[in-house]
N, C-alpha and C positions, 0 to 999 in steps of 0.2 A: 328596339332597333339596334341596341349597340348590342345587345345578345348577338340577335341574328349575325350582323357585321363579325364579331369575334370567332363565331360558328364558320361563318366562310372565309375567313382569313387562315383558320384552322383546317379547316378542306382544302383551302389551295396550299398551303406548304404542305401536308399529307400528301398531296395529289403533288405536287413538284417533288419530295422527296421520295414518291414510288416511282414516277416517270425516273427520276436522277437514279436510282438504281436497277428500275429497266432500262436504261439507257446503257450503263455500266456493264451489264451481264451482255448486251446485244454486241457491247464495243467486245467485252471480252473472246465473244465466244466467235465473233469476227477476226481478230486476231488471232487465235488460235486456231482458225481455220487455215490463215494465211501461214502460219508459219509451219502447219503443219504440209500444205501445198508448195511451201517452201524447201521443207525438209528434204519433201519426196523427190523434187527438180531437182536439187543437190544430190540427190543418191542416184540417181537416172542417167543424170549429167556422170559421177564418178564409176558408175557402172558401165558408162560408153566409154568413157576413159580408159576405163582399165582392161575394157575388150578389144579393144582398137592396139593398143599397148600391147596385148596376149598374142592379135595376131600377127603384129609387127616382129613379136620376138619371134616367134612359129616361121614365118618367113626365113628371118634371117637365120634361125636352126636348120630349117633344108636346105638353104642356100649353100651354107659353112657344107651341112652331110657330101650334099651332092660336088662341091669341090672340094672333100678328101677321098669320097668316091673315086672319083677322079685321077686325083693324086697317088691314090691303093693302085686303082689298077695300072697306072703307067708302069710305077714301082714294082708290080709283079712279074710284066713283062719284061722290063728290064734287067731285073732281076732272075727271071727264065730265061732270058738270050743271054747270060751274063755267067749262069751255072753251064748253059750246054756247052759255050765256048772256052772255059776255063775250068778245067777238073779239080786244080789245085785251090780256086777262089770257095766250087762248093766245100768243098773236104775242109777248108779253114775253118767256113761258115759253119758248119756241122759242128765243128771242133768247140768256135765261141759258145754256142746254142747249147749245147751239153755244159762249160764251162758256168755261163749263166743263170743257169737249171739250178746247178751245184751251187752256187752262190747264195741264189734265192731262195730255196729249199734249206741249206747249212743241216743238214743229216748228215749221220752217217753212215744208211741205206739209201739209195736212189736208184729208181730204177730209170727203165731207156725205152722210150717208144719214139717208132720212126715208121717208117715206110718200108713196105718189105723189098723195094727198090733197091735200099740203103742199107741195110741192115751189114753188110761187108762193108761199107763206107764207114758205118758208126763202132763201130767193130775196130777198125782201123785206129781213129781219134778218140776213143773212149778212154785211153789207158794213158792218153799225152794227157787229155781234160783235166784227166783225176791229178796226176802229178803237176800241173799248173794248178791247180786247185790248193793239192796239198803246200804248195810253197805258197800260196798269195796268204791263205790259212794263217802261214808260220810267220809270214814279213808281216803280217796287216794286223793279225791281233796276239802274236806271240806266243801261237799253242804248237810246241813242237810235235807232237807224238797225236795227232790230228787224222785219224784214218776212214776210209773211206770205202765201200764194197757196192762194187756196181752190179746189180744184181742181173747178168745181164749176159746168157752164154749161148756160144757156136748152134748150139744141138738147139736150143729152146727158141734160136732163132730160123732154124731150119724148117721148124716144124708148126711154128707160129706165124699171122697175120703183123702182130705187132707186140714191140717190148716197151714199157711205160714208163717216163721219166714226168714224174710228180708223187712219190711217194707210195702209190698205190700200185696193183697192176691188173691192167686191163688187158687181157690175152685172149683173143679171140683164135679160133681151131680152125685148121683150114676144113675146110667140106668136102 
């Protein structure tokens, strides 16, 4: 008897220590389910976050466009009813724009492209540019002898669409 009793006292703690770590593996692999269903909600969740986010900023980029849209075009017009009524405000304009060119650039070739509209116009303030140029040159960083050659003549404008202010020259032939 007392065999037997030892025998099944020995089967139930076997039998309670397999149950106690199939119990262990089920909790485990329970939790691990959950956390991995966890995960997924968390990244779901930050995924809609972050699209919601993408197209609020997308909004607000067109918005911004279409109100300097906006802005361009008044400025244009204003700017067209501003050169036809004042000869002297374009001619200035023309003047700074070369001027600018020259600054940006800091060569000492530059060429001149305009409008074959203009080309008498930039013709005119090409030669003021250069010598505001050469002085801002001499006051601003102290190179006197700072020269400059606008690559940019009577005849080549006669015969050409356009003369090129960016270094390169893009000359197109009339037809």
């Amino acid at each position: 008897k007392e065999k037997t009793f030892e025998i099944e006292i020995k089967g139930m703690k076997e039998f309670q220590k397999a149950k106690q770590e199939y119990m262990e593996s089920q909790i485990g692999n329970i939790k691990e389910e959950f956390e991995s269903r966890y995960r997924r909600k968390e990244q779901e969740k930050r995924i809609t976050h972050s699209t919601v986010v993408n197209q609020s900023r997308l909004l607000k980029m067109l918005s911004r466009n279409k109100a300097m849209l906006k802005v361009l075009n008044q400025v244009q017009l204003s700017l067209i009813k501003k050169i036809k009524s004042d000869e002297r405000f374009y001619k200035d304009l023309i003047k700074k724009l070369i001027l600018q060119g020259m600054i940006t650039l800091m060569e000492h070739r530059v060429n001149i492209k305009c409008l074959k509209r203009d080309v008498s116009l930039v013709a005119s303030v090409a030669d003021d540019a250069c010598h505001e140029f050469q002085k801002l040159v001499k006051d601003q960083l102290g190179i006197e002898d700072y020269k400059i050659c606008l690559l940019y003549t009577s005849d080549a404008a006669d015969d050409l669409l356009c003369v090129d202010l960016g270094g390169r020259r893009i000359i197109k032939k009339k037809k």
